[in-house]
N, CA, C and O atoms as a CHARMM CRD file, in Angstrom:
* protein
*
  288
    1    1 UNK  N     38.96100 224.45900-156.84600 PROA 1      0.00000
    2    1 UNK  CA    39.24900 225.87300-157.07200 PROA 1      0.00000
    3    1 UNK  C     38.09500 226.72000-156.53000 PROA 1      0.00000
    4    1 UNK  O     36.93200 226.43500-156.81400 PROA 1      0.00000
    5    2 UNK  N     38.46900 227.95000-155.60900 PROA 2      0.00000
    6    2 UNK  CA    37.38700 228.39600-155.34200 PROA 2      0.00000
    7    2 UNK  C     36.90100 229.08100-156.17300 PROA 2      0.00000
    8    2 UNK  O     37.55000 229.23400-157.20700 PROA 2      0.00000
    9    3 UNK  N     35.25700 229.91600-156.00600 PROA 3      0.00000
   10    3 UNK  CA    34.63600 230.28000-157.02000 PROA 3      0.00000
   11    3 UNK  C     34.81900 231.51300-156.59500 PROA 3      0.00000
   12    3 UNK  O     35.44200 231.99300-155.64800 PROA 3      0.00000
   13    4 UNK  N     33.66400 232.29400-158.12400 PROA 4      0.00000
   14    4 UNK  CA    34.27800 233.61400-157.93800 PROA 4      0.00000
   15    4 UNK  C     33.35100 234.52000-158.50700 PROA 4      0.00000
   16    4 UNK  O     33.29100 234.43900-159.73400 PROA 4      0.00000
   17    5 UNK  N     32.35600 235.64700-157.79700 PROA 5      0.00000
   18    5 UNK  CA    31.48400 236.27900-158.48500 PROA 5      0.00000
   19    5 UNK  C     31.94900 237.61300-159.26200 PROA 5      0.00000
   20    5 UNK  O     32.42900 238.57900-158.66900 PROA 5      0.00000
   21    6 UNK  N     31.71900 237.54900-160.88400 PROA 6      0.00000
   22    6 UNK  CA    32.16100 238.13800-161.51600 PROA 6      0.00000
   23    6 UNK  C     31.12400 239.39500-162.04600 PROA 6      0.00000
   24    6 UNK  O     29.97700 238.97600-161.88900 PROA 6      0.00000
   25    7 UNK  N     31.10400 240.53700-162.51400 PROA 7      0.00000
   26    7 UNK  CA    30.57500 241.84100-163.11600 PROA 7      0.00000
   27    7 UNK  C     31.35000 241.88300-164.50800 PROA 7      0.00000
   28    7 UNK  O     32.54200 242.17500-164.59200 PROA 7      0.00000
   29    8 UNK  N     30.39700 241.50200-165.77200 PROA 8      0.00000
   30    8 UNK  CA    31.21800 241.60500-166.92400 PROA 8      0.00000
   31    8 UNK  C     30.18500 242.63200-168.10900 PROA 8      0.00000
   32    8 UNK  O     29.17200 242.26100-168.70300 PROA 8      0.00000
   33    9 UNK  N     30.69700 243.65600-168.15300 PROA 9      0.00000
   34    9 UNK  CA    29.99300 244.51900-169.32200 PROA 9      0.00000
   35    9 UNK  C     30.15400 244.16200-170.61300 PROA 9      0.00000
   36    9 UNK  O     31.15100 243.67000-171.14100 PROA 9      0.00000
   37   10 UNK  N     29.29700 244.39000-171.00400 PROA 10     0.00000
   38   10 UNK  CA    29.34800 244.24800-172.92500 PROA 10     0.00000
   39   10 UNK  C     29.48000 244.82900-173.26800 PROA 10     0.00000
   40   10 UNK  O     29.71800 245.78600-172.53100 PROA 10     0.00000
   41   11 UNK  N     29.51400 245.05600-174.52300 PROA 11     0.00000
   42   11 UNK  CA    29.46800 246.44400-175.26100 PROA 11     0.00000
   43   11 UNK  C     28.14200 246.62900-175.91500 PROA 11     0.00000
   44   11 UNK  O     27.94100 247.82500-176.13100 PROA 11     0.00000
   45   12 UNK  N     26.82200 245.58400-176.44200 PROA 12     0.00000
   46   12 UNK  CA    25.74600 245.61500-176.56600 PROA 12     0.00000
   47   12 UNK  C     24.59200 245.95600-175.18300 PROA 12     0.00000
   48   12 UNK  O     24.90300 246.08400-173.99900 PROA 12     0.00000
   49   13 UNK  N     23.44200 246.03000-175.69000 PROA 13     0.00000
   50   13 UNK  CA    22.53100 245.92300-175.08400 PROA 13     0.00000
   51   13 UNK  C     22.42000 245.08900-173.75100 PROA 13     0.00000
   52   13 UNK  O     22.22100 245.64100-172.66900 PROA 13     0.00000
   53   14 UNK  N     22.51100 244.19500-173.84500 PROA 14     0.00000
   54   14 UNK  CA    23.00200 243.41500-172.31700 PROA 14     0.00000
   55   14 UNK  C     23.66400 244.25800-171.46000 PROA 14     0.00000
   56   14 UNK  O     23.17500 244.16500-170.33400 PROA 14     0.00000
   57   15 UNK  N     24.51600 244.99200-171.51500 PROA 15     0.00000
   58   15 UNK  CA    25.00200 245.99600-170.61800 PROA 15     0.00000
   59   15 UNK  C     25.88400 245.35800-169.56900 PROA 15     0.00000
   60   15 UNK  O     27.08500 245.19500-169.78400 PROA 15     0.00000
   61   16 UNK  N     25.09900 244.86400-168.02800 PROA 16     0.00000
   62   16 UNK  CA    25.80900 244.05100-167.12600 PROA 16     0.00000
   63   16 UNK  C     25.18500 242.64400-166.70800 PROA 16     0.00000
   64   16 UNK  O     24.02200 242.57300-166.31200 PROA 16     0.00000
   65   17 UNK  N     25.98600 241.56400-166.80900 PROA 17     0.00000
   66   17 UNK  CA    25.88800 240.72400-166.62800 PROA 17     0.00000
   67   17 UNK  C     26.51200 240.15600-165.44000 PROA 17     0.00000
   68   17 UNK  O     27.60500 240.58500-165.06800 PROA 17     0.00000
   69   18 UNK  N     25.81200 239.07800-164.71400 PROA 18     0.00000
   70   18 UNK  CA    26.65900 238.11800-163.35900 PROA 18     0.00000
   71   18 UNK  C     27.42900 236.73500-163.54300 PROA 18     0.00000
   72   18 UNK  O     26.60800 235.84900-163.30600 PROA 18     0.00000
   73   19 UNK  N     28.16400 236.40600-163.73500 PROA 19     0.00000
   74   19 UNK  CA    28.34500 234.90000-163.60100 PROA 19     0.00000
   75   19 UNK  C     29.45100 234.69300-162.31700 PROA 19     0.00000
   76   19 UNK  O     30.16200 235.59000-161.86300 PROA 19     0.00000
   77   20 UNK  N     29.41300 233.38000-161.88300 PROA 20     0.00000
   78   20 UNK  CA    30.12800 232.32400-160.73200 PROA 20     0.00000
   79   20 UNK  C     30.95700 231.86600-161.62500 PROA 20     0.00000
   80   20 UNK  O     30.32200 231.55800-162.63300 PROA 20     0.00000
   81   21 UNK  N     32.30900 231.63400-161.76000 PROA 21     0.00000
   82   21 UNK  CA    33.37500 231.14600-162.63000 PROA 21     0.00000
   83   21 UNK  C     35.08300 231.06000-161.32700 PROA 21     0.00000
   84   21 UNK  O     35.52600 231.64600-160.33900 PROA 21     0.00000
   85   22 UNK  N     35.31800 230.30800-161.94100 PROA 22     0.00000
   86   22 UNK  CA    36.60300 229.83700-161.47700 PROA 22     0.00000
   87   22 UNK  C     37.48100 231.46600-161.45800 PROA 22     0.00000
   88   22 UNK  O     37.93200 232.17900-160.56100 PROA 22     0.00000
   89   23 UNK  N     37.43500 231.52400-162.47000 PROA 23     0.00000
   90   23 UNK  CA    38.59800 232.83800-163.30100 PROA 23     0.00000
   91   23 UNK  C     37.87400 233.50900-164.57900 PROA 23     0.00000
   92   23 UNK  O     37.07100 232.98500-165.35200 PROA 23     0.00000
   93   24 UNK  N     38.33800 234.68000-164.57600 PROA 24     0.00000
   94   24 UNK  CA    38.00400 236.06000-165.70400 PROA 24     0.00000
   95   24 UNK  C     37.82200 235.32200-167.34900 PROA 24     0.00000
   96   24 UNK  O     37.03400 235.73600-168.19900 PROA 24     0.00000
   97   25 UNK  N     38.49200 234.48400-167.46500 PROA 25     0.00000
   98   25 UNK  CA    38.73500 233.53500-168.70500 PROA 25     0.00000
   99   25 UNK  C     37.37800 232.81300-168.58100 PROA 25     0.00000
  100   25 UNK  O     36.43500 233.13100-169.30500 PROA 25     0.00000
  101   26 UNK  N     37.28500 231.78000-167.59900 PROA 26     0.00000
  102   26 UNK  CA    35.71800 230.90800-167.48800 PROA 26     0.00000
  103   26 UNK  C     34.47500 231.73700-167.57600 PROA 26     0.00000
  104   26 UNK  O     33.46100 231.33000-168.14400 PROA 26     0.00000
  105   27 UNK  N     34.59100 233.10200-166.90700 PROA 27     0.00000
  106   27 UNK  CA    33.37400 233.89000-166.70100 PROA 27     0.00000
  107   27 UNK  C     33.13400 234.22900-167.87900 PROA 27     0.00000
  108   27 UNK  O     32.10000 233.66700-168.24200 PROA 27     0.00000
  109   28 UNK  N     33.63100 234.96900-168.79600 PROA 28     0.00000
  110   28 UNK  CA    33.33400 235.54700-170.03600 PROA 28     0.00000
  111   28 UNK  C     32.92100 234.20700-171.05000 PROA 28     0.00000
  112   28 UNK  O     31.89500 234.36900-171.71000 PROA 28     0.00000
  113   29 UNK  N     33.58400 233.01800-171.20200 PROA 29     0.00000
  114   29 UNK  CA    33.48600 232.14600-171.73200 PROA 29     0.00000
  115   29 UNK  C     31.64500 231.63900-171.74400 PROA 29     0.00000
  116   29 UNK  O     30.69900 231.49100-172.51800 PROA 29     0.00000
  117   30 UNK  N     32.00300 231.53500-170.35400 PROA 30     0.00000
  118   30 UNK  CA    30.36900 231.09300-169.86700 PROA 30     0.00000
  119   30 UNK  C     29.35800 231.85700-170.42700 PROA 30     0.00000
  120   30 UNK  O     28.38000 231.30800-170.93500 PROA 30     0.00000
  121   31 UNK  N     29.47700 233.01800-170.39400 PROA 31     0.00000
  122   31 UNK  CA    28.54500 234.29000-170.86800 PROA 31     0.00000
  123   31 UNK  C     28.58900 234.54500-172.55500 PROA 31     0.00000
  124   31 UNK  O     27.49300 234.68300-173.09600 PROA 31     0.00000
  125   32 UNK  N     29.88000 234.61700-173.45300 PROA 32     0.00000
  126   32 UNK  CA    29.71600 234.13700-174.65200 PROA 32     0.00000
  127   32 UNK  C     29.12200 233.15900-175.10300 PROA 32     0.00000
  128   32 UNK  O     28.14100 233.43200-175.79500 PROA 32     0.00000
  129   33 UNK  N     29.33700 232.21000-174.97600 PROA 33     0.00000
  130   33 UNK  CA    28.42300 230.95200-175.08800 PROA 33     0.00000
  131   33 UNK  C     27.59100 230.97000-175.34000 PROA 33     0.00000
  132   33 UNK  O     27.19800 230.67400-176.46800 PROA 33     0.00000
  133   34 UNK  N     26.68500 231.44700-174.10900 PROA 34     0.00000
  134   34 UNK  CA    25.47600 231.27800-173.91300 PROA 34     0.00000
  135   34 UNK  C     24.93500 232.23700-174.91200 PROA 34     0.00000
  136   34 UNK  O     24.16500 231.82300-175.77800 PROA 34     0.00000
  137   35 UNK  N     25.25200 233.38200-174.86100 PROA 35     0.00000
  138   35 UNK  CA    24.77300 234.56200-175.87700 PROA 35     0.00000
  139   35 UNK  C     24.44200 234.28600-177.73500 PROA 35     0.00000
  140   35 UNK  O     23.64200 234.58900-178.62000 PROA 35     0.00000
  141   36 UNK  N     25.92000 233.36200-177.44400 PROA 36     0.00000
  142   36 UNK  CA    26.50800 232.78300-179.22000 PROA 36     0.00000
  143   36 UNK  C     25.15000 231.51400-179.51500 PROA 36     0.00000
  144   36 UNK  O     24.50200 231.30500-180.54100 PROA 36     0.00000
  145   37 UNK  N     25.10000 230.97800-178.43000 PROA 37     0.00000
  146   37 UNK  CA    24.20600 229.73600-179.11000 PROA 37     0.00000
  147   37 UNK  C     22.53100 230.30700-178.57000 PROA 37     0.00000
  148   37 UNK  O     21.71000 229.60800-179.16400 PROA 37     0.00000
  149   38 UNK  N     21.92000 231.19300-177.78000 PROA 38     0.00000
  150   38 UNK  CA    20.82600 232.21100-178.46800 PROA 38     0.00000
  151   38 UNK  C     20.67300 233.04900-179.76200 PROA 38     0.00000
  152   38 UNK  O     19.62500 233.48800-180.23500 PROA 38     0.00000
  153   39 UNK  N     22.25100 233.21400-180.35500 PROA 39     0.00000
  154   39 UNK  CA    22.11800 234.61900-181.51100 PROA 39     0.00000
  155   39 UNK  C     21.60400 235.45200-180.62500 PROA 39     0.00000
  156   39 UNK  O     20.38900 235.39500-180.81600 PROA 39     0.00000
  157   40 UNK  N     21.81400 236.17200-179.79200 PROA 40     0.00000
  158   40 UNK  CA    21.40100 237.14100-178.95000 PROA 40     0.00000
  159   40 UNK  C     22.13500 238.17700-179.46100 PROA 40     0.00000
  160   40 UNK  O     23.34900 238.21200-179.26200 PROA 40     0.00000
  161   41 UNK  N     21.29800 239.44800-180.40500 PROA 41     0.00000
  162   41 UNK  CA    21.90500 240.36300-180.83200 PROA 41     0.00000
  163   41 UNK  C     22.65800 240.59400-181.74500 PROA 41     0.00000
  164   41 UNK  O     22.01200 240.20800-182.72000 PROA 41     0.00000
  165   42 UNK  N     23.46800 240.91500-182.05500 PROA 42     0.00000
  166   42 UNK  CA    24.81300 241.49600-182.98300 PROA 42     0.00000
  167   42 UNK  C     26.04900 240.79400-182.45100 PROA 42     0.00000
  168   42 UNK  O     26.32900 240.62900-181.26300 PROA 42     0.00000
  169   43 UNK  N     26.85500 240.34600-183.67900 PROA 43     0.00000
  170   43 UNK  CA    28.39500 239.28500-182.39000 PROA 43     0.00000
  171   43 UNK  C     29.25400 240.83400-182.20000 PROA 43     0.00000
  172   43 UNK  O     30.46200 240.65800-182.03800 PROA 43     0.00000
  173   44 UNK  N     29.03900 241.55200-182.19800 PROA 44     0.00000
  174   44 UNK  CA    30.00000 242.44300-181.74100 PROA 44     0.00000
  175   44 UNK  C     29.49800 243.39200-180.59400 PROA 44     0.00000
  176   44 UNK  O     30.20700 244.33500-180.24200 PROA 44     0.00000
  177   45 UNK  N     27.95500 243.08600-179.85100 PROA 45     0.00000
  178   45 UNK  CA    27.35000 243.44600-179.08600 PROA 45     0.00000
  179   45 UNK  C     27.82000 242.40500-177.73200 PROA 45     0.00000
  180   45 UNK  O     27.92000 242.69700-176.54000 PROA 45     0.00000
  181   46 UNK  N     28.02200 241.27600-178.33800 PROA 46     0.00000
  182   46 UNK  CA    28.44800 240.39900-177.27700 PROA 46     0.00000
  183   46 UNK  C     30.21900 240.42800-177.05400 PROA 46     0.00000
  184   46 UNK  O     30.84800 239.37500-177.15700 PROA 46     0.00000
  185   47 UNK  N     30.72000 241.36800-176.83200 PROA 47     0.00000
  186   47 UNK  CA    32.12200 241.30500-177.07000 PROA 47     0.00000
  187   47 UNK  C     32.16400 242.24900-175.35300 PROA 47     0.00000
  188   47 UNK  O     31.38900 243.14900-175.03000 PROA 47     0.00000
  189   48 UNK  N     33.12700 241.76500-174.64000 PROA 48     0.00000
  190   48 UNK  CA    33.10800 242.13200-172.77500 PROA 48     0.00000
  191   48 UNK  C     34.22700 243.67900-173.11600 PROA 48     0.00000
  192   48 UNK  O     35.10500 243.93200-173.94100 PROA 48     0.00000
  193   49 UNK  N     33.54200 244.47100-171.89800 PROA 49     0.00000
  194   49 UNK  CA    34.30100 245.56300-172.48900 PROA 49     0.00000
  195   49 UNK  C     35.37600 245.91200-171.16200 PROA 49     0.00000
  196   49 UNK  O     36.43700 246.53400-171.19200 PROA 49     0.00000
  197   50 UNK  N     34.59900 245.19500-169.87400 PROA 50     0.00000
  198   50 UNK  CA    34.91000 245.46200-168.94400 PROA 50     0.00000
  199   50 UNK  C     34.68400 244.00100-167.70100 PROA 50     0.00000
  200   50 UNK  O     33.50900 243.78900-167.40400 PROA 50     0.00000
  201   51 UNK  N     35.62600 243.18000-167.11200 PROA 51     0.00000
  202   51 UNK  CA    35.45300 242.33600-165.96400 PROA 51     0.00000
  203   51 UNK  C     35.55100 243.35200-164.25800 PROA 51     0.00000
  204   51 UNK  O     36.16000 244.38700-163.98600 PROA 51     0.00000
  205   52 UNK  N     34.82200 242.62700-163.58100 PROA 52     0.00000
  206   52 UNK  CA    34.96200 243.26500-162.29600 PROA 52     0.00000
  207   52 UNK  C     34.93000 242.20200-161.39300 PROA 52     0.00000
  208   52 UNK  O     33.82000 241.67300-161.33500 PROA 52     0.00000
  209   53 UNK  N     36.08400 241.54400-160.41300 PROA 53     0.00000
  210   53 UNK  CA    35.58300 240.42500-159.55100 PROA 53     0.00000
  211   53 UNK  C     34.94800 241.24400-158.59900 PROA 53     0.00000
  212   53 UNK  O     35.25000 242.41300-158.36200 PROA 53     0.00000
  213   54 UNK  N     34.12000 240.63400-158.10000 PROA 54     0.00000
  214   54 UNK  CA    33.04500 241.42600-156.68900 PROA 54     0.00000
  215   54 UNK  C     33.30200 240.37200-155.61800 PROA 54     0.00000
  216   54 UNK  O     33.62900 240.94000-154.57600 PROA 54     0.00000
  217   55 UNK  N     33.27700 239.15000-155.50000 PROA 55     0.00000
  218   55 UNK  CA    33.26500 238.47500-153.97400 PROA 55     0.00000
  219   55 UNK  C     34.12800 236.91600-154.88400 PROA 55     0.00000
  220   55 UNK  O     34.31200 236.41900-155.99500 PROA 55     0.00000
  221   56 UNK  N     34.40700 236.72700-153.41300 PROA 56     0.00000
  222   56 UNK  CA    35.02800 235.10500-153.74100 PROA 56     0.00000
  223   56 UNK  C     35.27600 234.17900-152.59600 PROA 56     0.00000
  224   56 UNK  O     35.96700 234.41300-151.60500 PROA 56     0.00000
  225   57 UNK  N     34.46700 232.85700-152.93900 PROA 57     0.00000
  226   57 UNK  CA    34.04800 232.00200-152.44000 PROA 57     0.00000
  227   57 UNK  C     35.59900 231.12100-151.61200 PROA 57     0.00000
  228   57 UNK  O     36.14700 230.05100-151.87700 PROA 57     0.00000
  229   58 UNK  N     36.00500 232.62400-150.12300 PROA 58     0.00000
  230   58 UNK  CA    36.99200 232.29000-149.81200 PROA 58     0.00000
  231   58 UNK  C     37.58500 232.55800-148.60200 PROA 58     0.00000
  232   58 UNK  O     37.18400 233.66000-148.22800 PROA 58     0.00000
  233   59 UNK  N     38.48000 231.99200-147.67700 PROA 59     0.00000
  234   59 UNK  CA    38.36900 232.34300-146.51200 PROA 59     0.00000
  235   59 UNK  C     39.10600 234.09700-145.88200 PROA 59     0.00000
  236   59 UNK  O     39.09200 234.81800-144.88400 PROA 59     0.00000
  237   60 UNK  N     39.77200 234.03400-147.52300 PROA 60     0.00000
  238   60 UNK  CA    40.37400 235.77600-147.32900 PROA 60     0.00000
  239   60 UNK  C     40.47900 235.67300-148.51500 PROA 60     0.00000
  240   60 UNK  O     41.40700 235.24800-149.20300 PROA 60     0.00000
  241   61 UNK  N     39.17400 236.20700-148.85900 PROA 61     0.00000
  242   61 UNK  CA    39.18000 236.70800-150.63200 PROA 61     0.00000
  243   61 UNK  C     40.15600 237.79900-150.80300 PROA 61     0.00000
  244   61 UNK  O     40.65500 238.21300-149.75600 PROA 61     0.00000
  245   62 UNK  N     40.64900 238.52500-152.25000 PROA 62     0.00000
  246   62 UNK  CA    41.58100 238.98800-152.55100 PROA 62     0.00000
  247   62 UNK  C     40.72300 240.26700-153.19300 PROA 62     0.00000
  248   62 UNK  O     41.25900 241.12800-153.89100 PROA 62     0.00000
  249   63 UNK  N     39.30900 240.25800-152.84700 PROA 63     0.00000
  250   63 UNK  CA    38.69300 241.47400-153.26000 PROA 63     0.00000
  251   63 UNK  C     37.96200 242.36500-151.93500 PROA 63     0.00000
  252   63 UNK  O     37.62300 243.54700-151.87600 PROA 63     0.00000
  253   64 UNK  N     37.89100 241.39600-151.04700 PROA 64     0.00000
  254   64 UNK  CA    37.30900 241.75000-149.37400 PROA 64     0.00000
  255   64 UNK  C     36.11700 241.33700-149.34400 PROA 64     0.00000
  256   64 UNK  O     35.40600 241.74700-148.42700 PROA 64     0.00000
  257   65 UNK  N     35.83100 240.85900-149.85500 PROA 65     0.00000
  258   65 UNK  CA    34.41200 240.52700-150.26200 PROA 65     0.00000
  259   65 UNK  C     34.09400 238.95200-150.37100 PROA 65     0.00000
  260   65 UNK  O     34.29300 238.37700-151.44200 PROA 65     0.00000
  261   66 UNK  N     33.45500 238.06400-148.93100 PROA 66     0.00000
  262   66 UNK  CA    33.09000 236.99700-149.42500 PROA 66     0.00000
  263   66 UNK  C     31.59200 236.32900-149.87300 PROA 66     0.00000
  264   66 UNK  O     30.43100 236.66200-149.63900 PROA 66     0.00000
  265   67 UNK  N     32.10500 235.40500-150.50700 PROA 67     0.00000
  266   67 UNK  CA    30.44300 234.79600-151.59600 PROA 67     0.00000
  267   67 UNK  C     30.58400 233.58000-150.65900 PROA 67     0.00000
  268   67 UNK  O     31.65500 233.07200-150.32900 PROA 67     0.00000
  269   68 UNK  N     29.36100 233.18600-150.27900 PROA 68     0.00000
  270   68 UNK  CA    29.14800 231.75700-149.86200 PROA 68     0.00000
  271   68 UNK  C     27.83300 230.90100-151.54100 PROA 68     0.00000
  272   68 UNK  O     26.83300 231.06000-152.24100 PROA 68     0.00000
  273   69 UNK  N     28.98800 230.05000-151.20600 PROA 69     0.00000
  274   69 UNK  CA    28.29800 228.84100-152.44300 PROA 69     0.00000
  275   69 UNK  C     28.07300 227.42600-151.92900 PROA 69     0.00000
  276   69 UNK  O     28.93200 226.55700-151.77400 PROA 69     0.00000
  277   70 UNK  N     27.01000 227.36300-151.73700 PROA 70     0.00000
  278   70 UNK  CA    26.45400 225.69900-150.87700 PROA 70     0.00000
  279   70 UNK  C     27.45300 224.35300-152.18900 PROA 70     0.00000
  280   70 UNK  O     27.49800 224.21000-153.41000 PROA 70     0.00000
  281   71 UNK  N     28.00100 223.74200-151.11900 PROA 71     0.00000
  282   71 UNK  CA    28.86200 222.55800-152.08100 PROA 71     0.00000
  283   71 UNK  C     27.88400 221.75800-152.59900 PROA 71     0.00000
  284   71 UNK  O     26.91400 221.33400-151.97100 PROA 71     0.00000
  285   72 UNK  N     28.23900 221.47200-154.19300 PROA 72     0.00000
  286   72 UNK  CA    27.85900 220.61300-155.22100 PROA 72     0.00000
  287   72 UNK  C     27.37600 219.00900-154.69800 PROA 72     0.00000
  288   72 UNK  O     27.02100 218.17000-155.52600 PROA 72     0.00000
C-alpha cells in the first residue's frame, strides 16, 4: 500500500502534527498512541480536529503532490 504524508491538528497544545500512514485511520492512530502512552497533556487535548493529506508516495498521487519514501 502506498504511503501517505498526513497534517493532523489537535485540539490541544500540540497543535500540528506529521505522520507517514497508509490511510487517515493509521495516521491518527499512530499519533494517539503515541501521545496516550506519554500522558501527554489532557485526553481531550489529544483528540484530531482536523486531517489534511499533503503528498503520496505515488506515481499520480490523488493530492498532486508526490512523497518519495526509500523502500524498507
Amino acid at each position: 500500500m502506498n504511503k501517505k504524508l498526513y497534517r493532523i491538528t489537535l485540539r490541544g497544545q500540540m497543535g500540528n502534527v506529521f505522520v507517514v500512514a497508509a490511510d487517515p485511520q493509521e495516521a491518527y492512530r499512530i499519533v494517539r498512541n503515541d501521545l496516550d502512552k506519554r500522558d501527554y497533556g489532557f485526553p481531550k487535548d489529544r483528540v484530531m480536529k482536523a486531517i489534511e493529506l499533503l503528498a503520496e508516495d505515488a506515481l499520480y498521487p490523488e493530492c498532486d503532490i508526490r512523497l518519495y519514501v526509500e523502500d524498507e
